[in-house]
Structure formats: C-alpha cells, structure tokens
VOVEXKE-961918 format. One record per atom (N, C-alpha, C, CB): x, z, y; residue in three letters; atom name; chain. Coordinates in nm, 4 decimals. Atoms other than C-alpha are relative to their C-alpha. Glycine has a CB too. Layout:
[pt [X,Z,Y],Ala,CA,A]
...
//
This chain:
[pt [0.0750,0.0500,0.1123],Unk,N,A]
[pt [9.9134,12.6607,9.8574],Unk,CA,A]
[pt [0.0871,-0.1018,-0.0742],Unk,C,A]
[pt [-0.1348,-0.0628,0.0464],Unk,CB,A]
[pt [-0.0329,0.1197,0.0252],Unk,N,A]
[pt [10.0485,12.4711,9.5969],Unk,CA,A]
[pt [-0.0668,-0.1616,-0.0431],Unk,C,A]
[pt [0.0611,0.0374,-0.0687],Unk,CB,A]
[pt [0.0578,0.1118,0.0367],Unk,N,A]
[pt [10.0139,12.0851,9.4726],Unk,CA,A]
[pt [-0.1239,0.0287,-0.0973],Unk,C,A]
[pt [0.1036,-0.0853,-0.0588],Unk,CB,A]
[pt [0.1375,0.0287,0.1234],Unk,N,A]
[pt [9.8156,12.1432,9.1545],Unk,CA,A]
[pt [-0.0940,0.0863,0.0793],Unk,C,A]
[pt [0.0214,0.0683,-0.1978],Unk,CB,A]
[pt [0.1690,-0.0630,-0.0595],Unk,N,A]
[pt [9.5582,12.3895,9.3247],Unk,CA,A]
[pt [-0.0447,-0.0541,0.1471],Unk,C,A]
[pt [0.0010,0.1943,0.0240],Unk,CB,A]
[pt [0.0772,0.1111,-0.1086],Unk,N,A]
[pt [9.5140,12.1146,9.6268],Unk,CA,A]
[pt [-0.0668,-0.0988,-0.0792],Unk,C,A]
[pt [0.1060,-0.0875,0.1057],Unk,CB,A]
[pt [0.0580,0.0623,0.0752],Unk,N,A]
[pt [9.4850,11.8706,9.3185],Unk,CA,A]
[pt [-0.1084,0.0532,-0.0677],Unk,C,A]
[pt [0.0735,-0.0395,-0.0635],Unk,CB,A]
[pt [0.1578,-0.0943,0.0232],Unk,N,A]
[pt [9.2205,12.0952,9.1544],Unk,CA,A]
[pt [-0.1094,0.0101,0.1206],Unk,C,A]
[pt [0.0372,0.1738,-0.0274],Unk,CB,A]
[pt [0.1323,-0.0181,-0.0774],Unk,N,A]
[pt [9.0271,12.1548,9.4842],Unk,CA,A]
[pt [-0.0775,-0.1429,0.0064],Unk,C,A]
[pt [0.0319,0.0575,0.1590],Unk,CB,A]
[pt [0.0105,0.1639,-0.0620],Unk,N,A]
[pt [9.0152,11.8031,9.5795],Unk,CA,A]
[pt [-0.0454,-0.0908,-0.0819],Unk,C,A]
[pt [0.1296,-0.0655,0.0416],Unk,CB,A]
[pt [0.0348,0.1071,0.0806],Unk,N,A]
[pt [8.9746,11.6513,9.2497],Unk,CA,A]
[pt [0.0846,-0.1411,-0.0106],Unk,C,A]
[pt [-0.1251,-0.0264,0.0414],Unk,CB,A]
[pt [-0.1180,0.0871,0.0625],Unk,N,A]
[pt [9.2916,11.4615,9.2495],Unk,CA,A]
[pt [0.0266,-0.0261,-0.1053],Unk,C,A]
[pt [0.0967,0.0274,0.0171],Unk,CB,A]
[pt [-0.0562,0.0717,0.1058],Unk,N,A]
[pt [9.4379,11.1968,9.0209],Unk,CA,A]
[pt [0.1198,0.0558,-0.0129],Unk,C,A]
[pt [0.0071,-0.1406,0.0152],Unk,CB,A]
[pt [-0.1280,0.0178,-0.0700],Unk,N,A]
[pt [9.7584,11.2729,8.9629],Unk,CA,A]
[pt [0.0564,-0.1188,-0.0997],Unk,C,A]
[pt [0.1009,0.1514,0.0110],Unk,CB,A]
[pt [-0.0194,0.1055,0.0747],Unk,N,A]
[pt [9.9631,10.9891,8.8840],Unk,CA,A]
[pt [0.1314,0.0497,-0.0470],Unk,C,A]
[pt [-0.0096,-0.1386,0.0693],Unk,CB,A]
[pt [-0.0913,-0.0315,0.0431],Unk,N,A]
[pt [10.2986,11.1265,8.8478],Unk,CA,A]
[pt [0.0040,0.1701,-0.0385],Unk,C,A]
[pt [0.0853,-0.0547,0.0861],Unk,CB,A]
[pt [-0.0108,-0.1156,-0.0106],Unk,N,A]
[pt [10.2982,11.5158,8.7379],Unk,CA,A]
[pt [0.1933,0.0897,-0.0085],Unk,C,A]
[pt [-0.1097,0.0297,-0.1141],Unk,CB,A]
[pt [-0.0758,-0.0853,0.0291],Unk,N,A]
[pt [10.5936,11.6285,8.8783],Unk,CA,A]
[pt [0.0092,0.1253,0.2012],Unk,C,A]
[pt [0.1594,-0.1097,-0.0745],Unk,CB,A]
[pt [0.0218,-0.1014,-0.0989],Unk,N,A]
[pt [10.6689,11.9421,9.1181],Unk,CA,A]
[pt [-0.1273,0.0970,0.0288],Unk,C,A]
[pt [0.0175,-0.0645,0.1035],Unk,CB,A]
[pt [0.1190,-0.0476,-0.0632],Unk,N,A]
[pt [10.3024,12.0717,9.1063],Unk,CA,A]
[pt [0.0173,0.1411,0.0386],Unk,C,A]
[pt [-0.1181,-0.0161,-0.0876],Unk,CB,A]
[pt [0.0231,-0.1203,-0.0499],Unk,N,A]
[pt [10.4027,12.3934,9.1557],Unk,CA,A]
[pt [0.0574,0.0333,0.1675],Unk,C,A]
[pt [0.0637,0.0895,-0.1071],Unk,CB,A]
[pt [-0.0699,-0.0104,-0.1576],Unk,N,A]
[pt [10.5651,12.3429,9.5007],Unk,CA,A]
[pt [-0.1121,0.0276,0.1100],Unk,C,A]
[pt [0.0817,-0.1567,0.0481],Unk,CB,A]
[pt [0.0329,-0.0434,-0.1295],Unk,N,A]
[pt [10.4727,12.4890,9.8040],Unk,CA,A]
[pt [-0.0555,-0.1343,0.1063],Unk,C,A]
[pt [0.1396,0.0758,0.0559],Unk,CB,A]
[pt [0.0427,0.1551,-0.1119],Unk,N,A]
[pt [10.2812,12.2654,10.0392],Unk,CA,A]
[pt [0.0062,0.0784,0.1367],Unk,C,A]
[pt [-0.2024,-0.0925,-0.0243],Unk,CB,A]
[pt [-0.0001,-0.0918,-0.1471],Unk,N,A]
[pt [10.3587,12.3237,10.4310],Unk,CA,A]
[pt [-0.0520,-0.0329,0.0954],Unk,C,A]
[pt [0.1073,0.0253,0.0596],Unk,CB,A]
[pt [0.0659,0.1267,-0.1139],Unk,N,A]
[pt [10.1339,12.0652,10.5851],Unk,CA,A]
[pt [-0.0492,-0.1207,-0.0429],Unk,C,A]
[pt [0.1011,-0.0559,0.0979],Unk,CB,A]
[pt [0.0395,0.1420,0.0444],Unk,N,A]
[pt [10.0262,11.7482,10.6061],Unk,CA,A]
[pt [0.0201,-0.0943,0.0960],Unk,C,A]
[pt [-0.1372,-0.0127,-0.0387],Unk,CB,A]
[pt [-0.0278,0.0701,-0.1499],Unk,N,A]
[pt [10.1073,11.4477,10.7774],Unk,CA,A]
[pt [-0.0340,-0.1329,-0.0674],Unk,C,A]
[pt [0.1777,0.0132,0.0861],Unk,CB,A]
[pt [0.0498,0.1062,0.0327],Unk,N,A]
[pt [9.9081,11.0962,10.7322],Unk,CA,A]
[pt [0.0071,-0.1009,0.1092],Unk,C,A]
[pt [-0.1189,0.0246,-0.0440],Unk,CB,A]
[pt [-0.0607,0.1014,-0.0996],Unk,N,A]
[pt [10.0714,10.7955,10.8912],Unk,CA,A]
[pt [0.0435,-0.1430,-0.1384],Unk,C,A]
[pt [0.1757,0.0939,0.1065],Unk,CB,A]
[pt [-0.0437,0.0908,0.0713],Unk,N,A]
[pt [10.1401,10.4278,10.7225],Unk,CA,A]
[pt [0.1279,-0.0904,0.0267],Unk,C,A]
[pt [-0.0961,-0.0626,-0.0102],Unk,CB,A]
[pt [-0.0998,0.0862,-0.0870],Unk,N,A]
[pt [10.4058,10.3070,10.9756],Unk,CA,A]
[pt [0.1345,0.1159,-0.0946],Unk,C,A]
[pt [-0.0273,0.0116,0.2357],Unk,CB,A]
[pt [-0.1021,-0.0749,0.0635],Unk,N,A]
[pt [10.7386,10.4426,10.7493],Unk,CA,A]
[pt [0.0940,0.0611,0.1379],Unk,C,A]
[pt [0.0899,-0.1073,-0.1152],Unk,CB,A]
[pt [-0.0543,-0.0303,-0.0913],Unk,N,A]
[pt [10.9424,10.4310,11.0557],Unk,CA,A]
[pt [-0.0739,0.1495,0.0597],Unk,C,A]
[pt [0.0019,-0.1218,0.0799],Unk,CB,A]
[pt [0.0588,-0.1002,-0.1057],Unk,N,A]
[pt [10.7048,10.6955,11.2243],Unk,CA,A]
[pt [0.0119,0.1126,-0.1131],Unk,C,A]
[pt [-0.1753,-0.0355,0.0756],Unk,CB,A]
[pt [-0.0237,-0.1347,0.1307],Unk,N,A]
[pt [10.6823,10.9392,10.8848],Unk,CA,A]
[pt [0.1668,0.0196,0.0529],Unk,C,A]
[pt [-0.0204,-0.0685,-0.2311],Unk,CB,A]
[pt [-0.1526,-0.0212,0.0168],Unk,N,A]
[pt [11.0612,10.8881,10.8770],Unk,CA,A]
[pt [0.0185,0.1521,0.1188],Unk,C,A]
[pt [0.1062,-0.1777,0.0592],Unk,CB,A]
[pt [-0.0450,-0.0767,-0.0441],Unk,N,A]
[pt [11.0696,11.0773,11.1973],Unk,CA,A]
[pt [-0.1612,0.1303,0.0733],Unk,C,A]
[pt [0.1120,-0.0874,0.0915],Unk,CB,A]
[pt [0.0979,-0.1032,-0.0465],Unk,N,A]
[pt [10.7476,11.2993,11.2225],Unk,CA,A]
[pt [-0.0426,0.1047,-0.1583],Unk,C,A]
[pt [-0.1561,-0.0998,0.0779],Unk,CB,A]
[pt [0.0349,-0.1118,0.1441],Unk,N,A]
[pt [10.6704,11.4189,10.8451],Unk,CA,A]
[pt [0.1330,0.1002,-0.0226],Unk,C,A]
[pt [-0.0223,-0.1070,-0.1767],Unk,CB,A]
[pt [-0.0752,-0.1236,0.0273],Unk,N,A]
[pt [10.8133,11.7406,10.7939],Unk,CA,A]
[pt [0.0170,0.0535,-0.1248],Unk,C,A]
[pt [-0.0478,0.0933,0.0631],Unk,CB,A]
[pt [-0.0532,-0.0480,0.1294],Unk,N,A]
[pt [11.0064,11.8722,10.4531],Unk,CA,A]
[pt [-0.1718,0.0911,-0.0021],Unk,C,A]
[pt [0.1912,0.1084,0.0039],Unk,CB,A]
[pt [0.1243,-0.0985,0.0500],Unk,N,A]
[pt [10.7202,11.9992,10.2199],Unk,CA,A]
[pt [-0.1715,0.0083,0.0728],Unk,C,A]
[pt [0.0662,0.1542,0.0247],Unk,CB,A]
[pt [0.1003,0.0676,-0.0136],Unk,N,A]
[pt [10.4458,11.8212,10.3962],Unk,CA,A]
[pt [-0.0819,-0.0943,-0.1325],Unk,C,A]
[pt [0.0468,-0.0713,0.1022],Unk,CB,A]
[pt [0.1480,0.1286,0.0476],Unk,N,A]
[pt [10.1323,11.6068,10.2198],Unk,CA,A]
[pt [0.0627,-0.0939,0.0405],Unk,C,A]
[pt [-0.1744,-0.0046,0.0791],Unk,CB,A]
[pt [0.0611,0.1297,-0.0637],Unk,N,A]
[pt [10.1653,11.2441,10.2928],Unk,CA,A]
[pt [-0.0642,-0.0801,-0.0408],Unk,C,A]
[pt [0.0606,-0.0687,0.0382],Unk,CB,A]
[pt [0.1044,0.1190,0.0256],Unk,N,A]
[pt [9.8854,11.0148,10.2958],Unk,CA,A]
[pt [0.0209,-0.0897,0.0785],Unk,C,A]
[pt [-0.1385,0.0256,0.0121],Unk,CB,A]
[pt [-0.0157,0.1162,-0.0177],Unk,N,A]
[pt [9.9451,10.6776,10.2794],Unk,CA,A]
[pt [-0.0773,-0.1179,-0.0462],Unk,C,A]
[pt [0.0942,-0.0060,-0.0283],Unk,CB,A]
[pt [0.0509,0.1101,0.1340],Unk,N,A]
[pt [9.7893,10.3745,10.1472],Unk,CA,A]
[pt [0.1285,-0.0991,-0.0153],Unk,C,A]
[pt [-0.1659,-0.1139,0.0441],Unk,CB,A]
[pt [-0.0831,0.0911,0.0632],Unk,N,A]
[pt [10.1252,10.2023,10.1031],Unk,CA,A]
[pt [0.0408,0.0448,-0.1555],Unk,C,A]
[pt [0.1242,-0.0156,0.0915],Unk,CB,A]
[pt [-0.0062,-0.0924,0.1150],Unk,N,A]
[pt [10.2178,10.2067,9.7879],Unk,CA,A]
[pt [0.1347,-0.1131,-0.1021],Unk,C,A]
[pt [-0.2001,0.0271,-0.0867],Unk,CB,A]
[pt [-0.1066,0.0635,0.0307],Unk,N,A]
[pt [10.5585,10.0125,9.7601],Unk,CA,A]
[pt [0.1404,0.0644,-0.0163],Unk,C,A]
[pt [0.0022,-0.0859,0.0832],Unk,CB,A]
[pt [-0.1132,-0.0339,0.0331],Unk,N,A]
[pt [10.9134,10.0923,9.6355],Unk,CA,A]
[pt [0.0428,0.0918,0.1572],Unk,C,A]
[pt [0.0899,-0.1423,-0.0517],Unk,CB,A]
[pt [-0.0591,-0.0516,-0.1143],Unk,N,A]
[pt [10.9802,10.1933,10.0135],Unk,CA,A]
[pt [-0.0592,0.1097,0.0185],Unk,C,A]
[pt [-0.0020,-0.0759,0.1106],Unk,CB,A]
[pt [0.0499,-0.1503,-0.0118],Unk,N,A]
[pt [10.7542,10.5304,10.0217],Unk,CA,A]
[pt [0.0881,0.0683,-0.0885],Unk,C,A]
[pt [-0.1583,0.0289,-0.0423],Unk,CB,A]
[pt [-0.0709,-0.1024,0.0449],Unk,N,A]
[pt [10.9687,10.6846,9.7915],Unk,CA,A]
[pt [0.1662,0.0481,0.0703],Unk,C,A]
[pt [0.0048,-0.0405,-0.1428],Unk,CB,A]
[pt [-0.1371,-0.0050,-0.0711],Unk,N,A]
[pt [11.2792,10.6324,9.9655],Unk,CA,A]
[pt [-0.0221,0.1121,0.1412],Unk,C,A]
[pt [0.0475,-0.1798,0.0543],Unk,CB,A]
[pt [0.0581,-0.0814,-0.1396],Unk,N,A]
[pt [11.0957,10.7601,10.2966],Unk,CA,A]
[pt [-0.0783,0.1234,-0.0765],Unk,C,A]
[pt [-0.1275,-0.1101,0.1160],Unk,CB,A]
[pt [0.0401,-0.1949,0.0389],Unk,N,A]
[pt [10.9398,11.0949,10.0716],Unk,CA,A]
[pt [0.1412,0.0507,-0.0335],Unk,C,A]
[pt [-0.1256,0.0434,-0.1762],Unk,CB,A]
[pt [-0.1423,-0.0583,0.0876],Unk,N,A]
[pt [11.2792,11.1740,9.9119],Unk,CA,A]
[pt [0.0588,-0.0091,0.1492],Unk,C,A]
[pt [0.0952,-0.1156,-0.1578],Unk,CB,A]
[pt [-0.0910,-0.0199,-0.1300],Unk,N,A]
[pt [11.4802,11.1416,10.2823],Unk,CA,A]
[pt [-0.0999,0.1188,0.0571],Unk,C,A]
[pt [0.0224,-0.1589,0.1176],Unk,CB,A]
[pt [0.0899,-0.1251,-0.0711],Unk,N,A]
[pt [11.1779,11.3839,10.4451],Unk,CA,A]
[pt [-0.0534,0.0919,-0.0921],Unk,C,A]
[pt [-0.1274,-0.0491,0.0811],Unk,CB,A]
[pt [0.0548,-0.1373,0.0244],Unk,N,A]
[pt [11.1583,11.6042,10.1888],Unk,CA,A]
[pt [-0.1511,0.0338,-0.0706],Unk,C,A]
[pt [-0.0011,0.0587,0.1345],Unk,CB,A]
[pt [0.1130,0.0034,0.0248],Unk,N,A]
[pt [10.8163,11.5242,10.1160],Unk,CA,A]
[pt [-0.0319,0.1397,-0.1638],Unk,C,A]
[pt [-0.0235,-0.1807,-0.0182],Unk,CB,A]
[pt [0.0631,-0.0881,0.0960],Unk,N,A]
[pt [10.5795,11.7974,9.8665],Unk,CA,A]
[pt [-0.0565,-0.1243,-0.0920],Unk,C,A]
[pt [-0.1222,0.1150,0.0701],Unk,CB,A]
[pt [0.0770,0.0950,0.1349],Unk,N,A]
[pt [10.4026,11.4788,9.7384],Unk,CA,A]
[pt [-0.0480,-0.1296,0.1000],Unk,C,A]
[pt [-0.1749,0.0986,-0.0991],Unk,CB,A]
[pt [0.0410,0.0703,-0.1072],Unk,N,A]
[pt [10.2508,11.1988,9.8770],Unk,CA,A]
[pt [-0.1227,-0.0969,-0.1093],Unk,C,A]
[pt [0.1484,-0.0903,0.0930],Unk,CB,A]
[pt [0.1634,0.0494,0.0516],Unk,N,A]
[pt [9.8507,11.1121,9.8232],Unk,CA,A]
[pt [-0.0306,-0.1280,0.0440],Unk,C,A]
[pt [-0.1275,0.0921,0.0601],Unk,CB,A]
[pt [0.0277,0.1498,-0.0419],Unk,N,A]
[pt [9.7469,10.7410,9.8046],Unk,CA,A]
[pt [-0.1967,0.0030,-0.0023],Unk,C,A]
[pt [0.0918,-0.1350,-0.1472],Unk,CB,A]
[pt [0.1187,-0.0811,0.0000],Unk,N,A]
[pt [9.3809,10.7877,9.9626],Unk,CA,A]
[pt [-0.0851,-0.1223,-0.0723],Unk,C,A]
[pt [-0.0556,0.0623,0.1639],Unk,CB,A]
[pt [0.0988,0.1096,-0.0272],Unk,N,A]
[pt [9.0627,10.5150,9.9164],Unk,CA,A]
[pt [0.0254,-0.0708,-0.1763],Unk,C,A]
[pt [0.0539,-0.1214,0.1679],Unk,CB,A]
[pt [-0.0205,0.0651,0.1635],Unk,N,A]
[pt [9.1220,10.4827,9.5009],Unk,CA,A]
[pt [0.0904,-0.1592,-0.0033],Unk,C,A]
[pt [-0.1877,-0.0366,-0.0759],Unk,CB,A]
[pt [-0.0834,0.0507,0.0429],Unk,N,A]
[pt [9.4258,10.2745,9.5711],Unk,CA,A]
[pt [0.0832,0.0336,-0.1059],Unk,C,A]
[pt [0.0421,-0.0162,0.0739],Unk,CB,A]
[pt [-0.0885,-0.0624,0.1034],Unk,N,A]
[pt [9.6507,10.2932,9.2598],Unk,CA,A]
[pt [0.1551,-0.0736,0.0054],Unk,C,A]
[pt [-0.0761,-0.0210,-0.1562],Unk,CB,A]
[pt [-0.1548,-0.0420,-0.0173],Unk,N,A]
[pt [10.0641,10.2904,9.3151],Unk,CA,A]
[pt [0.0148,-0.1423,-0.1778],Unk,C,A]
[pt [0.0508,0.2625,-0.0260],Unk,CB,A]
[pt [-0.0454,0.0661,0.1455],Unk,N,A]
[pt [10.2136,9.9676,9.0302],Unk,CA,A]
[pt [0.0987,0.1204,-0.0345],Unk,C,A]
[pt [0.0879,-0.1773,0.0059],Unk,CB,A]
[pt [-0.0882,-0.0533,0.1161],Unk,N,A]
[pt [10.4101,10.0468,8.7515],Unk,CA,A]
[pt [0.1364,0.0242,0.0651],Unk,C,A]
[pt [0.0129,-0.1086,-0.1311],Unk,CB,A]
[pt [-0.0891,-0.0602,-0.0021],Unk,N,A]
[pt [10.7166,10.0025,8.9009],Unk,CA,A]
[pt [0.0351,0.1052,0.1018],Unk,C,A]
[pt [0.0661,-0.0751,-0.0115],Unk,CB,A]
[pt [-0.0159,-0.1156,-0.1103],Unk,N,A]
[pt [10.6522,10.2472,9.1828],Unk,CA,A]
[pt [-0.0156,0.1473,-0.0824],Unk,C,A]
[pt [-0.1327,-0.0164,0.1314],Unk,CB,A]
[pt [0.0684,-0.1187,0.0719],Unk,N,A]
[pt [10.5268,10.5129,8.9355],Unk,CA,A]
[pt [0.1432,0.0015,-0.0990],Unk,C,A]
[pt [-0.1840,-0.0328,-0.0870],Unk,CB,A]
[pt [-0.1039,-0.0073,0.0291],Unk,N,A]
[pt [10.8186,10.4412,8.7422],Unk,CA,A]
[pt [0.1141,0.0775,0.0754],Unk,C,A]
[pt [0.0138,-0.1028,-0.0153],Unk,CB,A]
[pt [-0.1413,-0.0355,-0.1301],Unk,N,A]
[pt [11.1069,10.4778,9.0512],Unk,CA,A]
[pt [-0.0397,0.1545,0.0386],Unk,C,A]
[pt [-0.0074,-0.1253,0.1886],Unk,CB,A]
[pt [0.0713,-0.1527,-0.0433],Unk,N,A]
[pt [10.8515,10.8206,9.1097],Unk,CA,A]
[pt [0.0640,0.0759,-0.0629],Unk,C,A]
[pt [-0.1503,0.0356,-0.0298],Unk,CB,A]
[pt [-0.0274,-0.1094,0.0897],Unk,N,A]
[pt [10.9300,10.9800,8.7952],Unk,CA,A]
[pt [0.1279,-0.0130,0.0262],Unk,C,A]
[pt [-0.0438,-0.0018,-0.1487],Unk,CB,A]
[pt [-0.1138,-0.0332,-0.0080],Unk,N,A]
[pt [11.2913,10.9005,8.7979],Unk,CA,A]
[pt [0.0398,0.0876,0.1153],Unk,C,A]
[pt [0.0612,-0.1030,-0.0074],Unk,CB,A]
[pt [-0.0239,-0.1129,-0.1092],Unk,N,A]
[pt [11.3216,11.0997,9.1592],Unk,CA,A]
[pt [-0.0701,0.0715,-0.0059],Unk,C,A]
[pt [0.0023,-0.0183,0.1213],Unk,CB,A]
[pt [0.0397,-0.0873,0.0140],Unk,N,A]
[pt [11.1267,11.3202,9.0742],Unk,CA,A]
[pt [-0.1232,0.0579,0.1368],Unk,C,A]
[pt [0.1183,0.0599,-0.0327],Unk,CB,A]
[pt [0.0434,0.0208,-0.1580],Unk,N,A]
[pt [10.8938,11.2395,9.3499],Unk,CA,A]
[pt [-0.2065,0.0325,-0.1089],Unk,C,A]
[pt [0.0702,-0.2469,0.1154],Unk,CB,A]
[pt [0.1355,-0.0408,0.1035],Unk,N,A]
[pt [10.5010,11.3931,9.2461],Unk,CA,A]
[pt [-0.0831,-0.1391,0.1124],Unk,C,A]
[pt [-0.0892,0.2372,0.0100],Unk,CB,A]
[pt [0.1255,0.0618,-0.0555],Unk,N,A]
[pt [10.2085,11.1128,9.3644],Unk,CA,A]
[pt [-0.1419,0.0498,-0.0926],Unk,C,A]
[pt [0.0226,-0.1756,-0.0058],Unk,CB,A]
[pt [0.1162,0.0197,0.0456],Unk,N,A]
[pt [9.8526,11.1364,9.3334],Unk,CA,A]
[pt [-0.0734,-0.0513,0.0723],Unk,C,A]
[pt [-0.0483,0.0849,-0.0387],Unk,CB,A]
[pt [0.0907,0.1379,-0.0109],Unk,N,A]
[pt [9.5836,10.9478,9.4087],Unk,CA,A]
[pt [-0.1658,0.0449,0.0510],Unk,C,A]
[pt [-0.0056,-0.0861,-0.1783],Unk,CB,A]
[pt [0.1672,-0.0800,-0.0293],Unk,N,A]
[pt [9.1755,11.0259,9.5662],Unk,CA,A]
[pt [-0.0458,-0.0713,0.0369],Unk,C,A]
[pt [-0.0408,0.1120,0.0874],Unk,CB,A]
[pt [0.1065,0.1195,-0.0229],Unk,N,A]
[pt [8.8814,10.8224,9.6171],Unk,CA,A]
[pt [0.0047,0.0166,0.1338],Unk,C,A]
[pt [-0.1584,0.0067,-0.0663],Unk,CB,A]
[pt [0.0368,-0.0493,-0.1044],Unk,N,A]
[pt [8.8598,10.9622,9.9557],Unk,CA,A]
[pt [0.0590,-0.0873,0.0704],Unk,C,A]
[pt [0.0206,0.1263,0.0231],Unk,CB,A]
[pt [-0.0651,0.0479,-0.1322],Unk,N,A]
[pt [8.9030,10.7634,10.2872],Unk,CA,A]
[pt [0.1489,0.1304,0.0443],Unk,C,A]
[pt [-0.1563,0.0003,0.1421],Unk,CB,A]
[pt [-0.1245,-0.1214,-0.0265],Unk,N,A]
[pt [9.2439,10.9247,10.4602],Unk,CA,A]
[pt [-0.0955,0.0966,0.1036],Unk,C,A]
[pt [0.1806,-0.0732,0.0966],Unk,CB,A]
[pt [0.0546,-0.1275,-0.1205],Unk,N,A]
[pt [9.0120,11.1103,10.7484],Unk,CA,A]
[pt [-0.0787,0.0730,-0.0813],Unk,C,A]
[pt [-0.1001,-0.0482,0.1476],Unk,CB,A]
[pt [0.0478,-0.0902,0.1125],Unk,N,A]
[pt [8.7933,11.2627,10.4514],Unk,CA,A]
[pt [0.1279,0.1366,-0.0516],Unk,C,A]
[pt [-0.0339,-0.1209,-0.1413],Unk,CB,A]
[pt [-0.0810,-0.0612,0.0932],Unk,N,A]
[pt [9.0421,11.3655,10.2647],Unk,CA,A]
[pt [0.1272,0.1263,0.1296],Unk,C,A]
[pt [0.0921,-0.1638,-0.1088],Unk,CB,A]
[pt [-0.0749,-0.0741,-0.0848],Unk,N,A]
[pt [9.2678,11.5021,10.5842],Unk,CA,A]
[pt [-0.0648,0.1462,0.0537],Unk,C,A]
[pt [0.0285,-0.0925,0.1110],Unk,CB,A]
[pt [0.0907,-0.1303,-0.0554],Unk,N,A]
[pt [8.9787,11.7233,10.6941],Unk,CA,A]
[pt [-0.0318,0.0924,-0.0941],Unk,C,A]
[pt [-0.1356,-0.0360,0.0576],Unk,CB,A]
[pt [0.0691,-0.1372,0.0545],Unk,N,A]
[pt [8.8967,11.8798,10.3589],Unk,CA,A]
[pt [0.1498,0.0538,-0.0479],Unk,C,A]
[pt [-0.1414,-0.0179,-0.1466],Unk,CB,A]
[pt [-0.1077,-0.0695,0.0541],Unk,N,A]
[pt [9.2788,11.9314,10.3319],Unk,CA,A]
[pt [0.0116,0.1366,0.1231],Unk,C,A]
[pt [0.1480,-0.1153,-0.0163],Unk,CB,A]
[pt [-0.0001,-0.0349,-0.1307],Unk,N,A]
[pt [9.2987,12.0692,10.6861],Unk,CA,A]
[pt [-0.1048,0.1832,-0.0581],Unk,C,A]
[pt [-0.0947,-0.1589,0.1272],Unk,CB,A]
[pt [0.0965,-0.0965,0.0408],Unk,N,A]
[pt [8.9802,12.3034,10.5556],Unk,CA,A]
[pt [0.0462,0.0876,-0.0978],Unk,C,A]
[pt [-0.1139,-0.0586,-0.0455],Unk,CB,A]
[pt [-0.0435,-0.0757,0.1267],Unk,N,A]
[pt [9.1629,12.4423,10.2291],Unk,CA,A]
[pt [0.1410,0.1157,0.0201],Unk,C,A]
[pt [0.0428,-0.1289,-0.1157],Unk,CB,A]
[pt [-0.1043,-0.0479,-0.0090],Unk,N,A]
[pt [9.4897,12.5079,10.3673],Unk,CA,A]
[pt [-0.0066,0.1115,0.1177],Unk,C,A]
[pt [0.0899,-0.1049,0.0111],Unk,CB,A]
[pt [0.0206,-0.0853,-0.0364],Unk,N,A]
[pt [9.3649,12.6920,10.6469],Unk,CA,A]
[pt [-0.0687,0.0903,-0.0073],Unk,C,A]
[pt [0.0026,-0.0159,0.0481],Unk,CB,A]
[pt [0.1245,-0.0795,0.0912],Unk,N,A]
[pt [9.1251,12.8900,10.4743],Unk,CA,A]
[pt [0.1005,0.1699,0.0067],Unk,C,A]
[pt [-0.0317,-0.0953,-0.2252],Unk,CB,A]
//
C-alpha cells in the first residue's frame, strides 16, 4: 500500500507531501531514536511523537517511507523545513499511537 492511500484511509494531515507514492512495508512505532536506529526497517511507517531536527536524520539513515507524528502533535517550521529539503514525507493524526497502530495494522493486512 502506498503513503497517500494510508493518508486517505486514515484521514491524515500531511505536512510535508513528498514520496506519497512509495511503497509502505510496515510499521514500526518507537520514540527512543537509538532503538528505531536499530529496529525500523527501510520503507517502514514511523510513529513518533518527537518531532525534532533529530527524526529526520534517524528516517533518512533507516530508510524510512514516512514518519507519522500521532496525538495532533504538529512538527516546527524548522523541522518541516529540513523535511522538504531531504525529501523526507511527514504527516500528522489526531490519533493516540496504539489507535492509530491498530487501524494501520488493520489496512495493511487487509
């Protein structure tokens, strides 16, 4: 499945539109960077609620498909900025992360 038709099911923000057409291969929701660093897998989801200069560094090294900021946190300017220049897609959902994990969990294995 790709980004934009997870963002369509889900009713995602998106904050940055880039990559939507990419392939999603998973999902993996963790806030500790160190632990993404070595458990999120290329072309994974990640849900995070951080939402500092350092998630992009840690999506761009793993490869990341995108990475969802859950609980209607919103990502500053200059993170959304540093996004677009790498070309890194975020979006954004009202949803707690265990909401939002289960109705991803539900879509993708469908």
């Amino acid at each position: 499945m790709r980004i934009s038709e997870i963002a369509e099911a889900l009713e995602l923000d998106t904050v940055t539109a880039i990559a939507e057409d990419r392939e999603v291969t998973g999902v993996y929701a963790c806030d500790f960077l160190s632990r993404v660093m070595s458990c999120c897998g290329a072309g994974n989801i990640w849900i995070t609620v951080q939402t500092h200069l350092n998630v992009l560094a840690v999506a761009e090294l793993n490869d990341a498909a995108c990475i969802i900021v859950p609980e209607g946190i919103s990502p500053g300017s200059a993170t959304v900025e540093r996004a677009l220049e790498k070309g890194i897609a975020i979006l954004s959902s009202k949803l707690p992360t265990y909401e939002l994990c289960w109705r991803l969990h539900t879509i993708l294995e469908a």
